[in-house]
N, C-alpha and C positions, 0 to 999 in steps of 0.2 A: 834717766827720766824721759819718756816719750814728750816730743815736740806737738802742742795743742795749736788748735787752727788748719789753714787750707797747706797742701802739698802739690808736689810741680809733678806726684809721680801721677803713672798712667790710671786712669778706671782701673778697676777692678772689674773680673767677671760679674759679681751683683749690681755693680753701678751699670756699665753696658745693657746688663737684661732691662734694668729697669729705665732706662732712657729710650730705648729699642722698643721695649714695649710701650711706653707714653708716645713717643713719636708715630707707631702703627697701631694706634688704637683710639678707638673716640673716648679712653679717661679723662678727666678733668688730672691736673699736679695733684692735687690731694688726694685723690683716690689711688692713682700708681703710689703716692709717698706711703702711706697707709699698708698696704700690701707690702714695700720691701723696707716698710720700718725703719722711715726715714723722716724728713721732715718737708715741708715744701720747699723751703729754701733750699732744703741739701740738695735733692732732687733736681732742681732750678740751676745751681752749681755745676751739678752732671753734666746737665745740660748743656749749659754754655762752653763744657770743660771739653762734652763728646763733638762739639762742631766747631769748635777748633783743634781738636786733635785730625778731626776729617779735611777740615782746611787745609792743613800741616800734609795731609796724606795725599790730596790730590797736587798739592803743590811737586810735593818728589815725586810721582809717578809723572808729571809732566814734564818737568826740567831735569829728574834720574838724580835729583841732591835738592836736599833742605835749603831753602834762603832762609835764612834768617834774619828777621826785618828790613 
C-alpha cells in the first residue's frame, strides 16, 4: 500500500518546472497550480521544499559536504 501524505524525497522534474516557473514569472500560486494540476498548497510545499533543497546545495558547494543541522 502506497504511503499517503508529505515525502523527504527529491522534486520531481514537474514540481521543479512548476516552482521555476512561479519564481520567474509574474503568476499569482493559483495560476502556476492550475496549469501543472496541483493545488496551491501543493505548490506552496514545492516551494518551501525547492529553497531548502537550494539552501542544502549552496551549503555543500561552500564547505564541499553537507552539515547537517
Amino acid at each position: 500500500m502506497k504511503k499517503m501524505g508529505r515525502t523527504t524525497e527529491p522534486l520531481t522534474v514537474k514540481q521543479t518546472q512548476a516552482v521555476t516557473e512561479y519564481l520567474n514569472s509574474n503568476l499569482s500560486l493559483i495560476e502556476v497550480a492550475e496549469k501543472y494540476e496541483t493545488t496551491k498548497s501543493g505548490l506552496a510545499y514545492w516551494l518551501k521544499k525547492y529553497r531548502k533543497e537550494q539552501e542544502l546545495n549552496a551549503k555543500e558547494d561552500k564547505r564541499g559536504e553537507t552539515k547537517l543541522n
